[in-house]
N, C-alpha and C positions, 0 to 999 in steps of 0.2 A: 504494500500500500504506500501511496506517492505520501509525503508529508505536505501536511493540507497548507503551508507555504508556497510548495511550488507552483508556479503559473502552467499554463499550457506551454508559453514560450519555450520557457524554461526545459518544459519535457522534449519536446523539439531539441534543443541547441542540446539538450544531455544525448540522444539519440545520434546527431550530427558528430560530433563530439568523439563519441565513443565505437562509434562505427568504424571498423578497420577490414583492411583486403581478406584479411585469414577466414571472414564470415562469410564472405561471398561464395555461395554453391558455384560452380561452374556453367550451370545451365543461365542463371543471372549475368555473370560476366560475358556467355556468347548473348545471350539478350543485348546487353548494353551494347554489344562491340554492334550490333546491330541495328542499334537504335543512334548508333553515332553515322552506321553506312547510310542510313535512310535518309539522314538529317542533312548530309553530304549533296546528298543525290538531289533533294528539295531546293539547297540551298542555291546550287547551279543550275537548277531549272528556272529559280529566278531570273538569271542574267538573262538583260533585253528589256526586262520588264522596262516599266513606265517608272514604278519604285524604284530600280536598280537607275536608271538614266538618272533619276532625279538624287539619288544618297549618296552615291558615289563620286561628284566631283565636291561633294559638300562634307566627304567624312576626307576625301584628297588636300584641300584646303586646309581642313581645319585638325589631323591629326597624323596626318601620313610621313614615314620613315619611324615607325617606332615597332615594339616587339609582337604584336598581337596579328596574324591573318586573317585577310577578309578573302572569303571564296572567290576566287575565279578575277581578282583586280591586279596581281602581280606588282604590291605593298600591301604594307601592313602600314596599323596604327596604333594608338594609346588602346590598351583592352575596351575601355568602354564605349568608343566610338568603334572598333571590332563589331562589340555584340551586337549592337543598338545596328549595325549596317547586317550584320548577318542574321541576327534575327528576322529581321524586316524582308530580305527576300526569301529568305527560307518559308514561308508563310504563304507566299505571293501564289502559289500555283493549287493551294489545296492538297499536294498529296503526301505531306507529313504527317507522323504518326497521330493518333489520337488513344487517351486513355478512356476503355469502353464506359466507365459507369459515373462519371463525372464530365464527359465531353472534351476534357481538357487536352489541349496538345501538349505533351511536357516539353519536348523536343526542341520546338522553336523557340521557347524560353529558357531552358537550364542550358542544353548543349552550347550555344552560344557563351553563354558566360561562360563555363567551366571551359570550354578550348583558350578563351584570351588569357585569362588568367591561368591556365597551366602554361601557356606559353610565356608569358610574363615572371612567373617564377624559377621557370625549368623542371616542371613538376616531370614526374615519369609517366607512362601508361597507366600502371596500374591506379598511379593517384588521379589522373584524368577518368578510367570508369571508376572509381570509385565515389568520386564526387557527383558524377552523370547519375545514377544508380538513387545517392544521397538526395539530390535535389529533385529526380520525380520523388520517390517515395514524400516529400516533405509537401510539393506540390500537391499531389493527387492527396493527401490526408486532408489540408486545408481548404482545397477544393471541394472534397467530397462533405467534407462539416458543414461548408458553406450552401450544399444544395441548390436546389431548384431556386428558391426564393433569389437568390443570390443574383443565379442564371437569367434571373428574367431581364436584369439590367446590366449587369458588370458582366465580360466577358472573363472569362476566368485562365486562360493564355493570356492576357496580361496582368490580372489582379495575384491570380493564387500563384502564377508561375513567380513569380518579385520573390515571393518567399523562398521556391525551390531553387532560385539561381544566386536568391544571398546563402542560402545552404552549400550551392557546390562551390562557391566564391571561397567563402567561409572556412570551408573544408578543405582546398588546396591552399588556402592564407594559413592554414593552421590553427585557428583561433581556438583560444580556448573558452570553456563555457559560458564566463559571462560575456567576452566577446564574440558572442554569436549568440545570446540572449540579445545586447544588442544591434547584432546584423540585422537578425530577423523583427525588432523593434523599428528601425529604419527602414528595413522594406516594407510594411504594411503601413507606414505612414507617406510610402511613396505608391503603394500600389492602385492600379487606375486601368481604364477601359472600356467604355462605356458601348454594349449597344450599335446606338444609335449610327456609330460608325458605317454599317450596314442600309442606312439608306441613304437617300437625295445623291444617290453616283458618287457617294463616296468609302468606296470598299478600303481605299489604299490606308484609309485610317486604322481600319482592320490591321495591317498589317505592320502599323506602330504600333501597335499594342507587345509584342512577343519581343519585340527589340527594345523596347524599353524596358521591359519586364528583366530583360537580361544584363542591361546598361543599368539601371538602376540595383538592380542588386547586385551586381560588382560595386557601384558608388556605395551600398549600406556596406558591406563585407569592410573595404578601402575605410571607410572613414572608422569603423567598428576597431578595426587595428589600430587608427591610431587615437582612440580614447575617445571620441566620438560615441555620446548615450543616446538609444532610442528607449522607447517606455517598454516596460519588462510584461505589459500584460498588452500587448500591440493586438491579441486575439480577444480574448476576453472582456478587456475592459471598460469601464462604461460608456468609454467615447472612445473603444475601440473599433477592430476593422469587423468581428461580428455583430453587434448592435448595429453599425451603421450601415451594414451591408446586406445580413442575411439574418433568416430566424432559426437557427440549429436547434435542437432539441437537445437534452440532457444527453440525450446516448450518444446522438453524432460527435457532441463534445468527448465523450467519454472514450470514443472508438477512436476518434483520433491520434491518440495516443497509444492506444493498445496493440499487440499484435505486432512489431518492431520485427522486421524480417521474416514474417509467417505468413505469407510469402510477401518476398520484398515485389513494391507494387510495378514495379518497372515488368513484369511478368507479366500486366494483366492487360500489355498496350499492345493497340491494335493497329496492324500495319495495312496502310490502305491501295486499293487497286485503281480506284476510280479516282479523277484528280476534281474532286468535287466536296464538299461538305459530305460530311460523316453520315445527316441525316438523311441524304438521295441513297443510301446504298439500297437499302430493300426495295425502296420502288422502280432504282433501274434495275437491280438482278429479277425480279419479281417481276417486272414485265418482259423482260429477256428469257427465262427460262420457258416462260408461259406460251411466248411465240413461237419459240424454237419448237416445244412438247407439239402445241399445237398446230404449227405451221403458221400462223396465223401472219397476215401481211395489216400492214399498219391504217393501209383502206378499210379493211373487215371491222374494226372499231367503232362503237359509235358511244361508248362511253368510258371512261377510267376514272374510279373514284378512291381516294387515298385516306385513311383516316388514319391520324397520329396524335400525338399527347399536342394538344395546343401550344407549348414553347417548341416542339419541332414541326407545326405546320406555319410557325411565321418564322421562323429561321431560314426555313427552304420553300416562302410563299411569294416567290419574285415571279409575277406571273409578265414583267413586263421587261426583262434585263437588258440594261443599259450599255452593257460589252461583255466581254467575256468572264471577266474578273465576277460581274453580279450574277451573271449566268449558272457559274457554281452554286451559288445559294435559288438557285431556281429547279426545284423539283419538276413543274414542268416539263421545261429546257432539258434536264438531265432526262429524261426517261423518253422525251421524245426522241433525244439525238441516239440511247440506245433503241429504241427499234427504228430506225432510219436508216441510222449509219453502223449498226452493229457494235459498238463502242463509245467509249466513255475516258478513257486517257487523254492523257496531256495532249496527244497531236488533235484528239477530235476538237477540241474547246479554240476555235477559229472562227474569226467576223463571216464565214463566209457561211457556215452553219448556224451561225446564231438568226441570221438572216433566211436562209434558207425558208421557202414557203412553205414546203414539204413537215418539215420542222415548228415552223410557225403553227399552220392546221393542226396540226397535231397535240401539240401543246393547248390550243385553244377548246379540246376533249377532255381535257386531263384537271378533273377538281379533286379543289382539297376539301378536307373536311376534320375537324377538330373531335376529341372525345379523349376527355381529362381521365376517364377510367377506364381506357384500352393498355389491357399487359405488354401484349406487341409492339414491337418500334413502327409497323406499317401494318394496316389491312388493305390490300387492292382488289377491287371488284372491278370487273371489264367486260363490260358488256356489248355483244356483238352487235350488226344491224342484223341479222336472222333472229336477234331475239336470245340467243343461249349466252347464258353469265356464267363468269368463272369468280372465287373466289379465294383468296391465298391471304397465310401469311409469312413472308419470304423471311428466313432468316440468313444472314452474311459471314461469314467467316475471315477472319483476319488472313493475310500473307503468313506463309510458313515463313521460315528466317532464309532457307534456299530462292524462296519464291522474291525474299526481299533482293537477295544479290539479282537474281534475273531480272527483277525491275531497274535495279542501279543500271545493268549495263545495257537495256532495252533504251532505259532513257538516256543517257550521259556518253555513249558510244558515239552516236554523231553530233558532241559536241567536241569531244576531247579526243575521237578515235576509240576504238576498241582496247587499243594496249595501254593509251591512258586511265581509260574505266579498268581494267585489269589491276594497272598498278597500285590505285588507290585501295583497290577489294583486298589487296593481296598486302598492303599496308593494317588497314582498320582490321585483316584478321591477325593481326600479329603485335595491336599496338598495344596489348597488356605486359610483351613480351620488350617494350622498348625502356630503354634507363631515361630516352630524351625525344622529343616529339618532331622534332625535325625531319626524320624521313618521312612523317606522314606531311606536316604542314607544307612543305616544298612542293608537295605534288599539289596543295588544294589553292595554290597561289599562282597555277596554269591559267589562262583566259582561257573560254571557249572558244575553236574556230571560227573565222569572221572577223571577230572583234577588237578594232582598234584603235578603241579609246584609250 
């Protein structure tokens, strides 16, 4: 039993703390190495973007020739203009990890921090997964405490991740337990996100969220070393980050802390196939299976009805998307362009499909519909013009961890070449095995073909 002094914080930064490589099973550490390949692959599918044109002569500017890598720019900068630019496109394309039972992406918020800062220390592999590993686990707890309520307005890739990237910051700074009481006091005085990002054509706000979330908790970590106090109950207390954020219940509180490595949470993330929000997966494999089973052509439809928990039918209720970037969060769009065009990856999501009339009609069949006490993530009913209805509820399964490397080099081959995506893979499986992070950072400081900025 905790002594009824200690804070939440506090059980946190003791966990952080006292977390060492020798407890990590192996099945965790190939997880992570693969939650770091994915993160990889996301973060150079960025480049080009609209986000990437825009952060990159502005993090060049203002922090370039210093120890920290930014993907795919060939410099580095100060860590925290690092995270804050690799965050930020790592996000950009949708197909980064997601944690299943809080929606959270840990990925595009801790990974970031924990590579600048191992690089900025000289930290080894094993201490780079081990902080990765540290800061989901710290992430998805606060996250998950924080619930739905939470969810309805704060995005939790940038609120809850602040915590899990001042944890792996934390964790390769070394700090000891009151300084990382208050790391994590600092990050939730810093943590932010809102929503609203998501509408009036402004997705790319979406994707400051995970870069700050990483940039700033490097800054809580950073300033935590050098005597720099944030407030000790940042969770809890009365004008803290849950009162002002979310309604936890006694248990969520309670379970946040509980259960420290049984199993570490970094196990429970789900690796995506579709370069789309997390919540179209059931209704494009669910309409996909459905046509394949049945043969069914996209003419034969004269209705598709979706029913989901009302926070996932306005997540993904863009019936009208504005480019590609909103198209993601457009279930519609996503299920039309899989029966159209057979797919749903990163090359389908193009102005020329979103446009598509084919696409359009299509879409304009496809309603949502809300039901707060549906156990399913989707129910799809699709009803024919002959009159016969099917009805399903699809379930999706994450990428196996092979499945993950085949995505890296399906995607990153024709940016870098094959033997480039090779080297990398052949790196991230060995980087628990490195004293210094240099042979892997060297490779992730390659541009993509094309580009010469």
């Amino acid at each position: 039993m905790m002594p009824p002094t200690d804070t939440l914080t506090k059980r946190l930064a003791s966990f952080v703390v006292g977390t060492e490589w020798n407890v990590l099973p192996q099945e965790v550490v190939e997880r992570a190495r693969r939650c770091l390949l994915d993160w990889i692959g996301s973060a150079y599918m960025g480049k080009g973007s609209p986000t990437d044109r825009m952060m990159e002569p502005l993090v060049r500017r203002h922090g370039a020739g210093r120890v920290a890598t930014l993907i795919g720019c060939g410099f580095s900068a100060y860590p925290m203009e690092a995270a804050l630019y690799n965050g930020m496109i790592s996000a950009v394309l949708e197909i980064d990890d997601v944690h299943e039972e809080t929606s959270l992406h840990g990925g595009i918020g801790v990974i970031p921090a924990a590579l600048a800062v191992a690089e900025s220390v000289g930290a080894s592999g094993r201490e780079l997964i081990l902080s990765i590993v540290i800061g989901y686990d710290i992430s998805v707890r606060v996250a998950r405490a924080a619930g739905s309520s939470h969810y309805q307005f704060w995005h939790t890739s940038g609120t809850c991740n602040t915590f899990g990237a001042a944890a792996a910051a934390g964790k390769l700074l070394r700090l000891d337990e009151e300084q990382m009481v208050m790391a994590l006091g600092l990050a939730g005085t810093q943590a932010a996100g809102l929503w609203e990002g998501l509408n009036a054509k402004a997705t790319t706000a979406k994707h400051l969220h995970s870069g700050k979330a990483a940039s700033n908790g490097i800054l809580s970590a950073f300033l935590a070393k050098q005597g720099f106090r944030g407030a000790e109950k940042i969770l809890e207390g009365e004008k803290g980050f849950f009162p002002a954020t979310a309604r936890p219940t006694p248990e969520d509180l309670q379970r946040m802390t509980e259960n420290w490595g049984r199993p570490f949470l970094i196990m429970r993330n789900f690796f995506k196939r579709y370069a789309c929000c997390r919540a179209c997966f059931e209704g494009i494999e669910g309409l996909g299976r459905l046509m394949d089973e049945q043969r069914l052509r996209p003419g034969d439809m004269e209705e598709i009805r979706v029913t989901m928990k009302p926070g996932r039918t306005w997540l993904v209720g863009n019936l009208n998307p504005f480019d590609i970037y909103e198209a993601k969060f457009s279930l519609p769009f996503c299920m039309a362009l899989m029966a159209i065009r057979g797919e749903a990856g990163v090359s389908a999501f193009r102005e020329e499909n979103l446009l598509d009339p084919a696409i359009r009609d299509l879409m304009g069949r496809i309603k949502l519909l809300s039901d707060p006490e549906i156990a399913a993530k989707a129910r799809l009913e699709v009803v024919l013009k002959d009159g016969t209805r099917w009805a399903l509820e699809p379930h999706c399964r994450s990428l196996t961890l092979e499945e993950v490397e085949e995505k890296f080099l399906q995607n990153l081959s024709p940016l870098l070449g094959k033997k480039g995506a090779e080297a990398i893979i052949r790196a991230v499986n060995k980087v628990d095995q490195m004293e210094a992070l240099g042979e892997l950072t060297h490779l992730l400081k390659r541009r993509p073909r094309g580009e010469t900025r």
